[in-house]
N, C-alpha and C positions, 0 to 999 in steps of 0.2 A: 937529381936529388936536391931539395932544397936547402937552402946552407942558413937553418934555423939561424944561429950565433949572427949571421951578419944581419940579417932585417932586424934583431937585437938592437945589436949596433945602430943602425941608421937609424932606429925609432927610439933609439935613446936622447935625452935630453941636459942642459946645461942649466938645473934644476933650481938653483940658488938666483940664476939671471930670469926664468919663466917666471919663478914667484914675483922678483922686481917688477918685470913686464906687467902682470896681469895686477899686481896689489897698485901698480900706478895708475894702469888702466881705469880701476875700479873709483878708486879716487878724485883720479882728474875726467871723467866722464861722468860723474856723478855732479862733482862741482860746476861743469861747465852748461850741465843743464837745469844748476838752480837747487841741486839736493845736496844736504850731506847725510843722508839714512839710507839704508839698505831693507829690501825685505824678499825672503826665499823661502818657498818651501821646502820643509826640514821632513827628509821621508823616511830617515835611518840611511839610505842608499850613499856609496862613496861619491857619483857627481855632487852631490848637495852638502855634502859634508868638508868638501876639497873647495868650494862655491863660500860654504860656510867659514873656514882657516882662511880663504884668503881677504875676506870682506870685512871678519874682524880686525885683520891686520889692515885693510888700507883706513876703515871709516872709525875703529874703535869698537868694542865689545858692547858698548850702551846704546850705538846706533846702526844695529843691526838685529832684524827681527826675525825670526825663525820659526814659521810656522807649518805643526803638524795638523794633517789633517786626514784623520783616518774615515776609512769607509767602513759599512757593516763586512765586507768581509777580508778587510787588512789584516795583514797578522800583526800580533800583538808585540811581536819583536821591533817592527821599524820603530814603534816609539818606545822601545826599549835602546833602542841605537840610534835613535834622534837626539834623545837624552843625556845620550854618553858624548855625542858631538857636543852640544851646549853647555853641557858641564866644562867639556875638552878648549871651547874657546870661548865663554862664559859670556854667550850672546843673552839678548832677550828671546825668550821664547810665548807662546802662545797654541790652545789645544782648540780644533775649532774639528767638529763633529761634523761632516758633510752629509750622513745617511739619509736623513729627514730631506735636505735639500732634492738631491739625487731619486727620491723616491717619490716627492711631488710628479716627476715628469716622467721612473719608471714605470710605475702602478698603469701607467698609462699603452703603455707599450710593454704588458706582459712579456710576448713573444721576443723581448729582443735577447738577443744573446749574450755569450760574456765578452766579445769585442765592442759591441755596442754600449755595454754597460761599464763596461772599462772607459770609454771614451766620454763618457757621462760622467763619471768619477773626476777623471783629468780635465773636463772644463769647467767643473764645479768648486775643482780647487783652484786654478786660474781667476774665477768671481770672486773668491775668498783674498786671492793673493795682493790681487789689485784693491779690492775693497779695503784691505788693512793698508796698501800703501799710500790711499788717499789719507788713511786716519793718521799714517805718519808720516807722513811728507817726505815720501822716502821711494827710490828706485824698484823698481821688482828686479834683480836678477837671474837672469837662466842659467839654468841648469843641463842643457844638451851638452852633448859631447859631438867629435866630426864624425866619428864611427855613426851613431845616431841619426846626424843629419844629413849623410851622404844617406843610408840606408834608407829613409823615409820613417826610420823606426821613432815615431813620435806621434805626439796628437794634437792636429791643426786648433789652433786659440786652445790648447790645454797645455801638455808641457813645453809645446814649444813657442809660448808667446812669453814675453819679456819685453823688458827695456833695453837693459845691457844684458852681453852673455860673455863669460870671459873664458869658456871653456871650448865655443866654437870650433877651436883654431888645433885641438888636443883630441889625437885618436883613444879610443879608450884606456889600450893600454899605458899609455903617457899617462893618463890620468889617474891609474892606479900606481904609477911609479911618485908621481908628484904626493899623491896622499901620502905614501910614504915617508916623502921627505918634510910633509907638514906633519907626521906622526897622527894623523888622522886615526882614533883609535882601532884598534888590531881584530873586533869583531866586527866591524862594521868594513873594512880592508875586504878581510877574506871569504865576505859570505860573499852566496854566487846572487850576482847580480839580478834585479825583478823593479818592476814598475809596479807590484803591487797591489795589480788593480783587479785581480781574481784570487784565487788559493789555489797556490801550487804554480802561480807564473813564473819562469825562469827567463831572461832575455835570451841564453844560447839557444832555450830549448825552439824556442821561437824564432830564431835566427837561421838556426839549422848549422850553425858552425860555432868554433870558441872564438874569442875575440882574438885572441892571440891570432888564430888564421884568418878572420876577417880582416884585422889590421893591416898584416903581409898585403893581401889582394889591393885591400884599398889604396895603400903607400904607392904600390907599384902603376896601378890605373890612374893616380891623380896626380901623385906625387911625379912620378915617373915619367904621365904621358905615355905608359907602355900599352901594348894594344893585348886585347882578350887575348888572341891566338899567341902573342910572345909567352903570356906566363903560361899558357897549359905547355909550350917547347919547354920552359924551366920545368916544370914538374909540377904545377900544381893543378889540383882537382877542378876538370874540367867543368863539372857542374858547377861547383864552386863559383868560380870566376864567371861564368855566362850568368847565375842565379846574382851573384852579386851587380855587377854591371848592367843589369837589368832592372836592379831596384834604383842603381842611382839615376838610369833615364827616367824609369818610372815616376820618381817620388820629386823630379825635381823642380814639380811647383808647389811643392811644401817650401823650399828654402830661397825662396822670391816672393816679392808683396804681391798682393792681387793684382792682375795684368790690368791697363787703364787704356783704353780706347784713345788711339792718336788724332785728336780734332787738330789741336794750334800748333804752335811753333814754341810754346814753352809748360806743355806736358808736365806735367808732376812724376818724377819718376826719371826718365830720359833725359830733361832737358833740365828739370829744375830742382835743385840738391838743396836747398837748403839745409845748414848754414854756409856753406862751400859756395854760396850761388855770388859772382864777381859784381852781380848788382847791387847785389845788398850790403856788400860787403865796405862799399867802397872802392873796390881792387878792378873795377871794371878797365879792361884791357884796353891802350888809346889805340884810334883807330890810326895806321900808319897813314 
């Protein structure tokens, strides 16, 4: 049996010190590459709203921009609860209509589906996100969660491109404890989670589990280092854990840059980190 209360436990947080971490994060990664503005897409959903409390607190409420961006078949709540966010942390906001964009290049591809069209949606709003943060000279932040990006549960150059992400690091359910503690408003908290990008998308339903049980599985596999066959001995749903454990080998060149062909000896990527790089830096190591 598994001992609910304890993965609790362990997936609890020291909520007042994550906010420090990530509102410095946002801050001092913002400033160290030249910006002090922020811009996110504002979807009504709790990562962008928790994205949203924390970015007003590091950068200030006037330089942070928040943009909704609804498709022809969003529901009309997220910018009912986008709304309630930017009132809640009195960001700048912006409504920017993607349907016309999106249907330039659907009309085209009747036959595609609603994954397809979902993923037209989410790189649509990515062109949008970016485009506004050249006009303000400001960061894109992401909005993934680890839940998400272990999963593969994302759309490559749609929600998962950014600059900075400070939620990374934060399984989902951490992340709905944290909105809590930012008082992230209480309808936007409790509705059950969606991307949006059809009528009637749910993320469990599409997951096939609730997060609360994803999260268990995932803590244990990552966090843990424990092996498939340990957690079905503890009790958990053997599909489960094989389904899960399978999407993170699956998906896991969603959360690596494009792989780069090894010609030289200072490779972009492997060899060469910039800013970290000892050449540039000055810090180049003597040789003994």
């Amino acid at each position: 049996m598994i001992d609910v209360a304890r993965y609790r436990e362990r997936l609890s947080l020291d909520l007042p010190t994550v906010e420090r971490i990530l509102v410095t994060f946002l801050r001092e990664e913002c400033r160290n590459a030249g910006f002090e503005r922020g811009v996110l897409g504002l979807s009504g959903g709790i990562d962008s709203a928790v994205v949203c409390a924390l970015a007003a607190r590091a950068l200030g409420p006037t330089n942070v921009t928040g943009v909704m961006m609804p498709a022809r078949e969003s529901s009309p709540a997220s910018l009912t609860d986008g709304r309630l966010v930017a009132d809640a942390t009195g960001i700048e906001t912006r409504r920017v209509e993607i349907g016309e964009m999106a249907d330039g290049y659907l009309r085209q591809v009747p036959a595609a589906d609603v994954r397809r069209r979902g993923n037209v949606y989410a790189r649509c709003r990515m062109i949008v996100l970016f485009d506004v943060s050249a006009e303000r000279h400001g960061l894109v932040f992401g909005t993934s969660n680890k839940t998400e990006l272990l999963l593969g549960y994302g759309t490559l150059h749609g929600d998962l491109a950014s600059a900075i992400n400070p939620l990374g690091d934060l399984y989902k359910t951490q992340v709905s404890a944290l909105a809590e503690y930012l008082s992230v408003p209480e309808p936007v908290r409790v509705k059950p989670p969606s991307a949006d990008l059809w009528p009637g998308q749910v993320d469990e339903d599409e997951l096939g589990a609730s997060y609360d049980d994803l999260d268990r599985v995932l803590f244990r596999l990552v966090d843990d280092h424990a092996s498939p066959a340990r957690l079905v001995e503890e009790g958990f749903d053997e599909r489960l854990v094989k389904d899960v454990a399978d999407r993170i080998r699956m998906f896991h060149f969603k959360r690596r840059p494009p792989l780069i062909a090894k010609l030289s000896t200072r490779t972009i990527g492997p060899d060469f980190r910039y800013p970290r790089d000892a050449s540039l830096s000055g810090d180049r190591p003597k040789t003994p």
